[in-house]
Phi, psi and omega in degrees: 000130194266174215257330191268351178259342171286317161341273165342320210262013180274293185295336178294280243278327184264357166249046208297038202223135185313017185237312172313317199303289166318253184001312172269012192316315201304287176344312200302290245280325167315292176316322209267347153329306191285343196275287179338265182326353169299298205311317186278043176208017171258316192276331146326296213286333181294317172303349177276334164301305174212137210254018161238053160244359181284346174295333218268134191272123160309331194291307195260016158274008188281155152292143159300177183263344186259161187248109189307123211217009154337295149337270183287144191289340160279107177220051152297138181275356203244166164268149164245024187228156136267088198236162172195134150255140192257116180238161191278323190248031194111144150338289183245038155274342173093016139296141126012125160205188202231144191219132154244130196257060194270102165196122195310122182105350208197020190248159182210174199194134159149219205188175148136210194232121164274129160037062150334139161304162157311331184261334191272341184294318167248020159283327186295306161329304193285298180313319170298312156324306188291296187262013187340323184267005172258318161318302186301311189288327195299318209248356148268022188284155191290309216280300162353252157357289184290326199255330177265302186114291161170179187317144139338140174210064181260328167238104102313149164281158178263283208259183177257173211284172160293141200071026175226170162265115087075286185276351160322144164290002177224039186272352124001281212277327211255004174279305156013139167233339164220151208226100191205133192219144192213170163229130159318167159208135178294159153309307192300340202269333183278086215232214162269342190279334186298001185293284178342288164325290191300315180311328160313320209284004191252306157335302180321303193241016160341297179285344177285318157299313174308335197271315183283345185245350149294353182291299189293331185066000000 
């Protein structure tokens, strides 16, 4: 990762505006090069994991950089981030994927399933029931552990979901509403060395992905 794309994206936070934009386009354009060449050495490293992430073209695991801004009361036009995700069926397929976040002050690696559909939501629910002691090794696993801490627990139920009890042994898990584990990463960290980094963290929550997308089938 060169010096020059965080540089960029510093300045993206403070012109957020279509005139700066234009005016940097080269810079932008520099930046989303350098992001791109991450990327396609992020998905090298998934393949040693599993050899059909060796399908997936870097162009469509990138985000776009404009922001829909139809909506929203925030209408600044740019993303102040760079991200990409790897998914087995696609972006917008509902799998699982391994995630990367590049933004000075705010970036992290790591995976799982964000705000699930309701049917995907409760395959995972069930699997987990089903398999607690295989969910459970997984995510107290040492390598686990040392690189996450544990799952997120930013989106939850206050109770527990329907069909389940309060004292279930895995109501910790099956209260989730997204099933998600991410590690900080510094601005001094996005260096050259960082191909590397992600790739432990990516090694780390392998099975935890493997887990969440044998739930969905």
């Amino acid at each position: 990762m060169q010096k020059t794309t965080i540089d960029y994206l510093k300045s993206l936070k403070k012109n957020n505006n279509k005139e700066w934009f234009e005016q940097n386009k080269s810079s932008f354009e520099q930046a989303k090069s350098d992001f791109l060449q991450l990327v396609e050495h992020l998905i090298q490293q998934l393949t040693k994991l599993d050899s059909r992430y060796g399908e997936l073209k870097a162009k469509d695991c990138i985000f776009r950089q404009y922001r829909d801004i139809r909506f929203s009361k925030d209408k600044t036009p740019y993303k102040t981030n760079m991200g990409a995700a790897f998914h087995l069926d696609g972006k917008k397929g509902g799998k699982a994927a391994f995630y990367f976040h590049l933004e000075p002050g705010n970036s992290f690696v790591g995976g799982g399933l964000w705000m699930p559909d309701a049917d995907k939501l409760k395959k995972v629910r069930q699997e987990i029931d089903y398999n607690f002691e295989k969910f459970n090794k997984i995510v107290t696993s040492k390598s686990f552990v040392e690189t996450f801490g544990t799952l997120s627990t930013e989106d939850q139920l206050k109770n527990a979901p329907k069909g389940y009890e309060n004292d279930h042994q895995a109501i910790a898990f099956l209260r989730l509403k997204s099933y998600v584990a991410a590690q900080p990463i510094g601005d001094k960290e996005l260096t050259d060395a960082i191909e590397k980094k992600i790739g432990q963290v990516f090694k780390a929550i392998a099975p935890f992905i493997h887990f969440l997308n044998e739930s969905i089938g």
